[in-house]
VEXSE-960291 format. One record per residue: y, z, x of N, C-alpha, C in turn. Coordinates in steps of 0.2 Angstrom, whole numbers, padded with zeros to 4 digits, always signed. Example, Ala and Ser with C-alpha at 12.3 -4.5 7.8 and 13.67 -1.06 7.14 Angstrom:
2
-0028+0039+0066-0022+0039+0062-0016+0039+0066;-0011+0035+0064-0005+0036+0068+0000+0039+0064;
END
This chain:
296
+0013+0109+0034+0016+0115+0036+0020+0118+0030;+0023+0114+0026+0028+0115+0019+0026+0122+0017;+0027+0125+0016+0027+0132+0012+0019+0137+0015;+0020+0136+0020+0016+0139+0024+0017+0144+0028;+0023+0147+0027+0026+0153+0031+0026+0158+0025;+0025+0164+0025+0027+0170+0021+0028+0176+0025;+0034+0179+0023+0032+0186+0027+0028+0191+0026;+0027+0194+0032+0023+0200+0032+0024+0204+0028;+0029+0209+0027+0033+0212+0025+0038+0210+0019;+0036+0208+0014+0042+0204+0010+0048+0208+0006;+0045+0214+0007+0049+0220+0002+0054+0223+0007;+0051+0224+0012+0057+0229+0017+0060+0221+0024;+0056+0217+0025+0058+0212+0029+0057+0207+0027;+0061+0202+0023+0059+0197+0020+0061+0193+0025;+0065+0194+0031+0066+0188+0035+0064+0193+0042;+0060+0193+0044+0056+0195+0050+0047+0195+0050;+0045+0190+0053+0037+0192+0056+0033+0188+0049;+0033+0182+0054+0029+0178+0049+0024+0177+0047;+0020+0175+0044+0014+0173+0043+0013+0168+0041;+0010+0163+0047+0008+0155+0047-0001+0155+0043;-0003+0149+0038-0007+0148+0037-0008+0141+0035;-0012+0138+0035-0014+0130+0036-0012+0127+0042;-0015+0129+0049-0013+0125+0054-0018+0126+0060;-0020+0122+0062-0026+0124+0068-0024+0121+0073;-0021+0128+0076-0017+0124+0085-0023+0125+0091;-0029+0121+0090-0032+0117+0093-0032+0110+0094;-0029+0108+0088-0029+0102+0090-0021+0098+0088;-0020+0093+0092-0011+0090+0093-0007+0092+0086;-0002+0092+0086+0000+0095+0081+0006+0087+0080;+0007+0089+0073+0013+0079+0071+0019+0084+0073;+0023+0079+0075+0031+0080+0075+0034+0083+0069;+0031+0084+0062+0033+0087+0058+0032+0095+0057;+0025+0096+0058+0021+0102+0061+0026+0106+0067;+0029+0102+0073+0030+0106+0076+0039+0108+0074;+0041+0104+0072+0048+0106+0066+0049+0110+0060;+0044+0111+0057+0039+0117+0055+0038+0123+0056;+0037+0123+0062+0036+0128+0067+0042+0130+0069;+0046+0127+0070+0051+0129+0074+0057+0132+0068;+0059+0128+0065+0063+0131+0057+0060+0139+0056;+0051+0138+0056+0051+0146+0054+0053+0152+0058;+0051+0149+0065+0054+0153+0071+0062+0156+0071;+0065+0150+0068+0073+0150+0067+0074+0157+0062;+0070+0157+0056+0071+0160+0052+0067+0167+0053;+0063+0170+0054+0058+0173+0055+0059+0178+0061;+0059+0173+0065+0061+0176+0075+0052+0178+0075;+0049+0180+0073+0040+0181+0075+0037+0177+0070;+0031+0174+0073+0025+0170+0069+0019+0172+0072;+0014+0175+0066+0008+0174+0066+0003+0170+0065;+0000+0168+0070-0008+0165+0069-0014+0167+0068;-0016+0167+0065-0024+0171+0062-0029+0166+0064;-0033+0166+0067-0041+0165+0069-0040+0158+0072;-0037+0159+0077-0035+0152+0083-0039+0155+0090;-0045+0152+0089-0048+0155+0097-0046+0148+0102;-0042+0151+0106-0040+0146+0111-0040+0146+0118;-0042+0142+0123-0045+0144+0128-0036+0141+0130;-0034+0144+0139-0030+0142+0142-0027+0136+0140;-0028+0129+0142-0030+0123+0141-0026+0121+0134;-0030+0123+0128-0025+0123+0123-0021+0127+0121;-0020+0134+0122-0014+0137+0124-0006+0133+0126;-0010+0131+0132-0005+0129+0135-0004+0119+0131;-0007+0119+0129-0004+0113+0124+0001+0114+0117;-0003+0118+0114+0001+0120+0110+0010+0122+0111;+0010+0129+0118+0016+0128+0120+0023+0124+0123;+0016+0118+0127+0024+0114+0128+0026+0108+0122;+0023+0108+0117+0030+0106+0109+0034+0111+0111;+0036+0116+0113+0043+0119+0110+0048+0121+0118;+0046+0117+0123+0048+0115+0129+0048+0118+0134;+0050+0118+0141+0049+0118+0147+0045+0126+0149;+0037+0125+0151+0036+0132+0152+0037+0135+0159;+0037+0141+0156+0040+0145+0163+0033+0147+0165;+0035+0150+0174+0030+0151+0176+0031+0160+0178;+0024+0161+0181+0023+0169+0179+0026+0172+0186;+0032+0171+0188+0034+0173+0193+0036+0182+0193;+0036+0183+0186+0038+0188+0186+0032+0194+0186;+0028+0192+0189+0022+0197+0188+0019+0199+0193;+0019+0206+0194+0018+0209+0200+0013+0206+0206;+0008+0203+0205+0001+0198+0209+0003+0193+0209;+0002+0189+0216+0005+0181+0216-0001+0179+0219;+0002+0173+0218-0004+0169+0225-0011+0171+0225;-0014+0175+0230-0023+0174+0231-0024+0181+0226;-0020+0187+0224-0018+0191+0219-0019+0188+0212;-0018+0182+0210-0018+0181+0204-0025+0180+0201;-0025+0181+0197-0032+0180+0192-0032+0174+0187;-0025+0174+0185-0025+0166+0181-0022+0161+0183;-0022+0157+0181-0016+0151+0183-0009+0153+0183;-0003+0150+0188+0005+0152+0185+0006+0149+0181;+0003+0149+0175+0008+0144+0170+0004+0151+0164;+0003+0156+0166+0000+0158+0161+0001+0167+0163;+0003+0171+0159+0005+0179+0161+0001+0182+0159;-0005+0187+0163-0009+0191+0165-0009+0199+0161;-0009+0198+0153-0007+0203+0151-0014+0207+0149;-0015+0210+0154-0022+0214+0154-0024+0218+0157;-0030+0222+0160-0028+0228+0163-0038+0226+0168;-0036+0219+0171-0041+0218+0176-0039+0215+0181;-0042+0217+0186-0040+0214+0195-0043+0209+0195;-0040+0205+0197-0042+0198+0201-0052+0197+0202;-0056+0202+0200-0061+0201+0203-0065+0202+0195;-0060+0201+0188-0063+0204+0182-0065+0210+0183;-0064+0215+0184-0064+0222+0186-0059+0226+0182;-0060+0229+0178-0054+0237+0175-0050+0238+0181;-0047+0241+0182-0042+0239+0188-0042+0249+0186;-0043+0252+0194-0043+0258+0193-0035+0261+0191;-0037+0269+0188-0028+0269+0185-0024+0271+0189;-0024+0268+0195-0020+0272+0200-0017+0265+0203;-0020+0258+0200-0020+0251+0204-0013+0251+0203;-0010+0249+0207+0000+0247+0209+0000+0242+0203;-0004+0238+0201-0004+0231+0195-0003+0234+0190;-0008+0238+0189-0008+0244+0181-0001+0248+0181;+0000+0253+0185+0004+0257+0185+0012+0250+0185;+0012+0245+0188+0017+0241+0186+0018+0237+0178;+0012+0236+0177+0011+0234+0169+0013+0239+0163;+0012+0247+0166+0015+0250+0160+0020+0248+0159;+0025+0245+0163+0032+0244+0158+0034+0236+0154;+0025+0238+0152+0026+0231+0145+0026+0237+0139;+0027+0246+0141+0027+0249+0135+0033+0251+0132;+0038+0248+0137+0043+0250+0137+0046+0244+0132;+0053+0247+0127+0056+0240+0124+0058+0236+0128;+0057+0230+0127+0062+0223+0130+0060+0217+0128;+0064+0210+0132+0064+0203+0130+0061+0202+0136;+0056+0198+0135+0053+0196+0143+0057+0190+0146;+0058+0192+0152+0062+0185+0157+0068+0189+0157;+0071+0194+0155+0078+0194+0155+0080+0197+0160;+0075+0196+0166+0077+0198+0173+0079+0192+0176;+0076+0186+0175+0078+0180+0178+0083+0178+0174;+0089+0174+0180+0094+0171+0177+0093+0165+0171;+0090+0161+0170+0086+0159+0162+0082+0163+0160;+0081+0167+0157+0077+0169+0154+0071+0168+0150;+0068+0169+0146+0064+0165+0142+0066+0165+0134;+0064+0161+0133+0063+0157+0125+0059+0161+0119;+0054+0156+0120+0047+0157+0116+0042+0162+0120;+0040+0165+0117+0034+0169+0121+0028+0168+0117;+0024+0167+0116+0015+0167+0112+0011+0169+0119;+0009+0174+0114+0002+0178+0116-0004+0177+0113;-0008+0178+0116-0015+0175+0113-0020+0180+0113;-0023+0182+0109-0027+0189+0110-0035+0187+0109;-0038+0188+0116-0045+0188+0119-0051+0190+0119;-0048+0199+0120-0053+0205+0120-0049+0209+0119;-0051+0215+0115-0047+0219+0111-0050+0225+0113;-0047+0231+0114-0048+0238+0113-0051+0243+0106;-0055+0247+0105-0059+0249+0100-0052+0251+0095;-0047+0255+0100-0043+0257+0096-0035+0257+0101;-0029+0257+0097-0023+0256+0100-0019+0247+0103;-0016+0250+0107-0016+0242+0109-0012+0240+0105;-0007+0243+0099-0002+0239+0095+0003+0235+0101;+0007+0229+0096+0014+0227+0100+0019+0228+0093;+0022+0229+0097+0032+0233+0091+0035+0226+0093;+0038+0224+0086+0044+0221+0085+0050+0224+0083;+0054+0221+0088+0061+0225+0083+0065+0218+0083;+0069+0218+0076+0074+0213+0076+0080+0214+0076;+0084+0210+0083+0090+0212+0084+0097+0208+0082;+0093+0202+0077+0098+0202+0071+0102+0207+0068;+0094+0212+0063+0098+0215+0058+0100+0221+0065;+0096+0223+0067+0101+0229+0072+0109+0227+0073;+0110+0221+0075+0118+0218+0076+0121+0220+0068;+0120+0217+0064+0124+0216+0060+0122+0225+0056;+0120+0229+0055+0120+0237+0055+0125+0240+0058;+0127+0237+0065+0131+0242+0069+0138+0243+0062;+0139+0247+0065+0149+0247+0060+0153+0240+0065;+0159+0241+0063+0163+0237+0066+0167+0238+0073;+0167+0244+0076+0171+0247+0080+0167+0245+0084;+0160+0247+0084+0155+0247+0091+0153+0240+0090;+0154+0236+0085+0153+0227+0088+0158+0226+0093;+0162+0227+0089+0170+0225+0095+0170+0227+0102;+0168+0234+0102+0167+0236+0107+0162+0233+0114;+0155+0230+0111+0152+0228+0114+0151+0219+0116;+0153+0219+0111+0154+0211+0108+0152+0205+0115;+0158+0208+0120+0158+0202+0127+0158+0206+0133;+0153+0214+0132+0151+0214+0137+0144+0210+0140;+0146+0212+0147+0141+0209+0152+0134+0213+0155;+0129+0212+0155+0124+0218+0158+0121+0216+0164;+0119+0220+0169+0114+0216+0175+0107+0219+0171;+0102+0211+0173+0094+0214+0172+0090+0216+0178;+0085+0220+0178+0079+0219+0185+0076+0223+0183;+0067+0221+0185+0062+0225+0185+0064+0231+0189;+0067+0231+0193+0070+0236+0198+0070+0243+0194;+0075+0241+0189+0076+0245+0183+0074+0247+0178;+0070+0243+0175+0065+0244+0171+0059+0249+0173;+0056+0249+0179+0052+0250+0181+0052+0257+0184;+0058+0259+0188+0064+0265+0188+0062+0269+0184;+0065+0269+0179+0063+0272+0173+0057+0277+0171;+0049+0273+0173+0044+0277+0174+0043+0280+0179;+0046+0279+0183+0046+0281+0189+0043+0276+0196;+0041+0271+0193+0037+0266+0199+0043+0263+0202;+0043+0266+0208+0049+0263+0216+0045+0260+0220;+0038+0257+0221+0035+0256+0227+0036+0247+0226;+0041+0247+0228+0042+0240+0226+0043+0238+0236;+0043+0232+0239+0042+0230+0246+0050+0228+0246;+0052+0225+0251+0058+0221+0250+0058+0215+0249;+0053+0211+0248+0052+0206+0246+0052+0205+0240;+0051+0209+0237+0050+0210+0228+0057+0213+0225;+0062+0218+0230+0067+0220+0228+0073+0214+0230;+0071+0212+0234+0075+0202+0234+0077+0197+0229;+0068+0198+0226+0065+0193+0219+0067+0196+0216;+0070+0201+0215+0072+0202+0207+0077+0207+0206;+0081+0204+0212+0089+0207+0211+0093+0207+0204;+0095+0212+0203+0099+0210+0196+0103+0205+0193;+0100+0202+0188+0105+0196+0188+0111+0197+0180;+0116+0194+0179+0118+0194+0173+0115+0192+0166;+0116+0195+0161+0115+0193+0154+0121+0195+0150;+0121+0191+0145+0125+0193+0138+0122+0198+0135;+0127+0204+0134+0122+0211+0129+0123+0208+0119;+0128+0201+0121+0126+0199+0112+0123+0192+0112;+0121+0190+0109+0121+0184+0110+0122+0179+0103;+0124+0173+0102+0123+0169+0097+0118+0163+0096;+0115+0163+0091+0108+0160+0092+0110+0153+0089;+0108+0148+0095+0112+0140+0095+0110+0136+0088;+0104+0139+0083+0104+0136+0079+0106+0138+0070;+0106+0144+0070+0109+0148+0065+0115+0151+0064;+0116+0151+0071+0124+0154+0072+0126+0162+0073;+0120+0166+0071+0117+0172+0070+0116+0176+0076;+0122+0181+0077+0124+0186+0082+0117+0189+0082;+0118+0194+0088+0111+0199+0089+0114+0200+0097;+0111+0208+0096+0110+0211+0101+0106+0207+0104;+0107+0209+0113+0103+0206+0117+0101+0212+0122;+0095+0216+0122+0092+0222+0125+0086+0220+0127;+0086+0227+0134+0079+0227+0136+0080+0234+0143;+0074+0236+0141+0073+0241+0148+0077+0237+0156;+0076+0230+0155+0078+0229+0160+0086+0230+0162;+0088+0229+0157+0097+0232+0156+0098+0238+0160;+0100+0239+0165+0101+0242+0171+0110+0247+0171;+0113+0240+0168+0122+0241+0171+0124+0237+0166;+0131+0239+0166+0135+0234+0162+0144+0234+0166;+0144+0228+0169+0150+0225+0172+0157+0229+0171;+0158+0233+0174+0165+0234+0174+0166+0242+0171;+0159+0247+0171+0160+0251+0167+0154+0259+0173;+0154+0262+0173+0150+0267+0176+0143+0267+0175;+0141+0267+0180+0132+0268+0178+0131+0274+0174;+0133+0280+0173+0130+0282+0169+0133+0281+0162;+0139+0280+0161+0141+0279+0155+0139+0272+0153;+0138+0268+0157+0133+0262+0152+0126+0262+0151;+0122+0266+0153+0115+0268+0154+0117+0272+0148;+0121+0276+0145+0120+0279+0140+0123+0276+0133;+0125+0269+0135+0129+0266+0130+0121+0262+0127;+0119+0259+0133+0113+0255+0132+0107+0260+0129;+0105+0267+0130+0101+0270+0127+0104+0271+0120;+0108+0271+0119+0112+0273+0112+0109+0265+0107;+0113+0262+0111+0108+0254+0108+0103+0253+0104;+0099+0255+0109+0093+0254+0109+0088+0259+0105;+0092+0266+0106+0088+0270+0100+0090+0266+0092;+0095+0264+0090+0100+0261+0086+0095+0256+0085;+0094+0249+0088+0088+0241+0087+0083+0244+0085;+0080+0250+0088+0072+0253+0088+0070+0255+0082;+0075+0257+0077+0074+0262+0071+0069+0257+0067;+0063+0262+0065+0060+0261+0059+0060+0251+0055;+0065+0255+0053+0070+0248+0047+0070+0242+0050;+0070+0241+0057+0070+0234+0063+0065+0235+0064;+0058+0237+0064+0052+0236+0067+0047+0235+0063;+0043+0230+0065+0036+0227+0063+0032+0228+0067;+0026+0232+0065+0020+0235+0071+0017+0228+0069;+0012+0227+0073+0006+0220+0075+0001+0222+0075;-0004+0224+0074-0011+0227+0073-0016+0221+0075;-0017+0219+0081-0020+0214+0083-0028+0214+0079;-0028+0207+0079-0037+0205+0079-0040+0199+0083;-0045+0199+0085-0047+0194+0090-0044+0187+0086;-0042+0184+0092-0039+0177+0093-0035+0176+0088;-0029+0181+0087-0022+0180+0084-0019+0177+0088;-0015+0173+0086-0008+0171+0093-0003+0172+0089;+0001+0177+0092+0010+0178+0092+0011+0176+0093;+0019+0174+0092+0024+0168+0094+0031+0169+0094;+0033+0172+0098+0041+0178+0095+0051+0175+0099;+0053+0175+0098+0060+0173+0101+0062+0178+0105;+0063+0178+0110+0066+0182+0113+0072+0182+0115;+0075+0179+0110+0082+0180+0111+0084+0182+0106;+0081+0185+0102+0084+0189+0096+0079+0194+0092;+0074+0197+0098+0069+0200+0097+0068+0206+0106;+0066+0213+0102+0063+0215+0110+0055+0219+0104;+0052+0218+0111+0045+0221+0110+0044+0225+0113;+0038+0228+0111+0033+0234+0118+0026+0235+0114;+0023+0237+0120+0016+0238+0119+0013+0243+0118;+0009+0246+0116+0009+0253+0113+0002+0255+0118;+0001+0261+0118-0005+0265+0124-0011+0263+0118;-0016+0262+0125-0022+0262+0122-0026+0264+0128;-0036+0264+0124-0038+0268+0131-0037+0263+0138;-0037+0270+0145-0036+0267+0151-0044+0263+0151;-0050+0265+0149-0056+0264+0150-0059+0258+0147;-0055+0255+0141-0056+0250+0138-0055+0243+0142;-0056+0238+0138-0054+0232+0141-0049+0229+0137;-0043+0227+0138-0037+0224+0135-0037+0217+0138;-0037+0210+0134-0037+0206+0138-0033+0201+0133;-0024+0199+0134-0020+0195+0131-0017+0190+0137;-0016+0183+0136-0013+0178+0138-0007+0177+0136;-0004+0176+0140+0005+0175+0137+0008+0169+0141;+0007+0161+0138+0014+0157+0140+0019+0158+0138;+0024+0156+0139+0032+0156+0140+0034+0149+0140;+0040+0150+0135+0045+0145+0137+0051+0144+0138;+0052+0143+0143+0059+0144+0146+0067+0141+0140;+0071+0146+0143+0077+0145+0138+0081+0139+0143;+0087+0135+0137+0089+0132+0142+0093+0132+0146;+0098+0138+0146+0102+0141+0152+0103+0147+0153;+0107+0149+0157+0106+0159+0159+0111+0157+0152;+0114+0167+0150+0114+0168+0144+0123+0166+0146;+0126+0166+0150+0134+0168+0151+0134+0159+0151;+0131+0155+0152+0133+0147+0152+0132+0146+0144;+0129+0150+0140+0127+0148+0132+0135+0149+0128;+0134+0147+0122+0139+0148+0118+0141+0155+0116;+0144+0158+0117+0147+0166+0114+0148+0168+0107;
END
C-alpha cells in the first residue's frame, strides 16, 4: 500500500479525495494494508477504489477492518420491506420486488433526501464513521455524489464566527432533514425513532487533532438559540462548507467503491433520470461515541 494513495485533485486539493491503486479488496487484507488505509483516510477524509466488483459478502468483509458496523436502521423499509440485508443500506431506486419503484413510492420520495448535503447517521446518538459505497448499476447519465470538506470550510471561517460557533450544540432528525422537501408523511412510530438527538456542530478529529465543521440537513436546531435564527445560522454554514473550493464531484463507474469520513466530510447526491436504474450499496461503520462524549 506505501505510496499508493495520490489525490484526485493535486493542484486545487492536495489533501482531499484520494485515489487508491494496487489493492484488491476481494480478498483479506494484512494488518499493514488496513493501516494504510486508514492513515489515508486520516489525511485525505475520501478514498477511491477503481474496478472492485464486490458482491455483499465481501463488501462487507472488507468493512469490518475499520470496525463495529452499523445497521441500516435508518432507512425508511424495515423488516419484510427490506430488499437487502441490515447490515447493508439500500441506496437505489428499487422496491423490495427489484422493481423501479413508482415516482410517487413513500421509499423514493423519502430517499430524495440523499440530495440534500449531509453526514449520514447524524441522526442517531452515534453516528457513523466510515461510510463505503459500492457502485453496481449505473444510470446512462447523472447520478453524481459531491464531497465537501469540512476541515478546510473550518479553518476559512474568519475568527469571530469560529468563536462564535466553536461549543455550540445542534439537535439531528430525519424529521428535519426531510421537512425541508417537504416530505411530513412520517407514522408516529417513525417520529419516535428519530427524535432529535444532539451533536457537536464542531468537531475535533481523535487522530490529527484537526477541527472541522460538523453539518447536515439533518441539523434541525441549535441549543439555546431560536429556531429561526439557528436555521439561518446553519444555512449560512452550509452555503459557507458548500462552496466550489471544498468540493469534489465523483463521476461514478461501475464497481468503484467510496470510502469517505463522516465526521469531517458532508455529501449528496445529485438527480438523475427517475426512469433509470441506480443501484449503490452502502455499509457503515459506526463511530465510537455520540459526538458530546468525544473530545472537544
Amino acid at each position: 500500500m506505501a505510496n499508493t494513495i495520490r489525490p484526485a485533485d493535486p493542484a486545487a486539493q492536495p489533501g482531499f479525495f484520494g485515489v487508491v491503486s494496487g489493492v484488491d479488496l476481494r480478498r483479506p487484507l494484512t494488518p499493514d494494508e488496513v493501516a494504510a488505509i486508514e492513515a489515508g483516510m486520516d489525511r485525505f477524509a475520501v478514498l477511491l477504489f477503481r474496478d472492485q466488483p464486490l458482491d455483499d459478502e465481501l463488501q462487507l468483509a472488507f468493512t469490518r477492518n475499520f470496525g463495529e458496523l452499523e445497521l441500516a436502521t435508518g432507512d425508511l423499509a424495515q423488516g419484510e420491506e427490506r430488499r437487502l440485508r441490515m447490515e447493508i443500506n439500500d441506496i437505489s431506486n428499487l422496491d423490495r420486488n427489484n422493481n423501479l419503484m413508482a415516482r410517487d413510492d413513500r421509499k423514493r420520495l423519502f430517499g430524495l433526501g440523499n440530495m440534500l448535503w449531509h453526514s449520514d447517521s447524524s441522526f442517531k446518538p452515534t453516528p457513523a464513521k466510515y461510510s463505503l459505497l459500492s457502485a453496481r448499476v449505473l444510470p446512462a447519465t447523472g447520478g453524481n455524489t459531491e464531497f465537501a470538506d469540512m476541515r478546510a470550510a473550518w479553518d476559512a471561517l474568519d475568527g469571530e464566527t469560529q468563536a462564535q460557533v466553536r461549543d455550540l450544540v445542534c439537535d439531528h432528525s430525519q424529521l428535519f432533514s426531510r421537512g425541508v422537501l417537504g416530505f411530513t408523511d412520517f407514522t408516529e412510530a417513525e417520529r419516535a425513532k428519530w427524535a432529535p438527538v444532539p451533536q457537536r456542530l464542531v468537531r475535533r478529529h481523535p487522530v490529527t487533532g484537526r477541527l472541522s465543521l460538523y453539518l447536515s440537513s439533518h441539523a434541525g436546531t441549535i441549543h439555546g438559540w431560536p429556531v429561526p435564527e439557528a436555521r439561518m445560522l446553519l444555512r449560512d454554514l452550509a452555503e459557507h462548507a458548500t462552496q466550489r473550493r471544498f468540493v469534489h464531484v465523483h463521476e461514478w463507474r461501475q464497481n468503484d467503491l467510496v470510502m469517505w469520513d463522516n465526521r469531517v466530510t458532508m455529501h449528496r447526491a445529485r438527480r438523475y433520470p427517475a426512469d433509470q436504474l441506480r443501484e449503490l450499496h452502502r455499509t457503515t461503520v459506526a463511530d465510537a461515541a455520540p459526538t458530546l462524549q468525544q473530545a472537544a
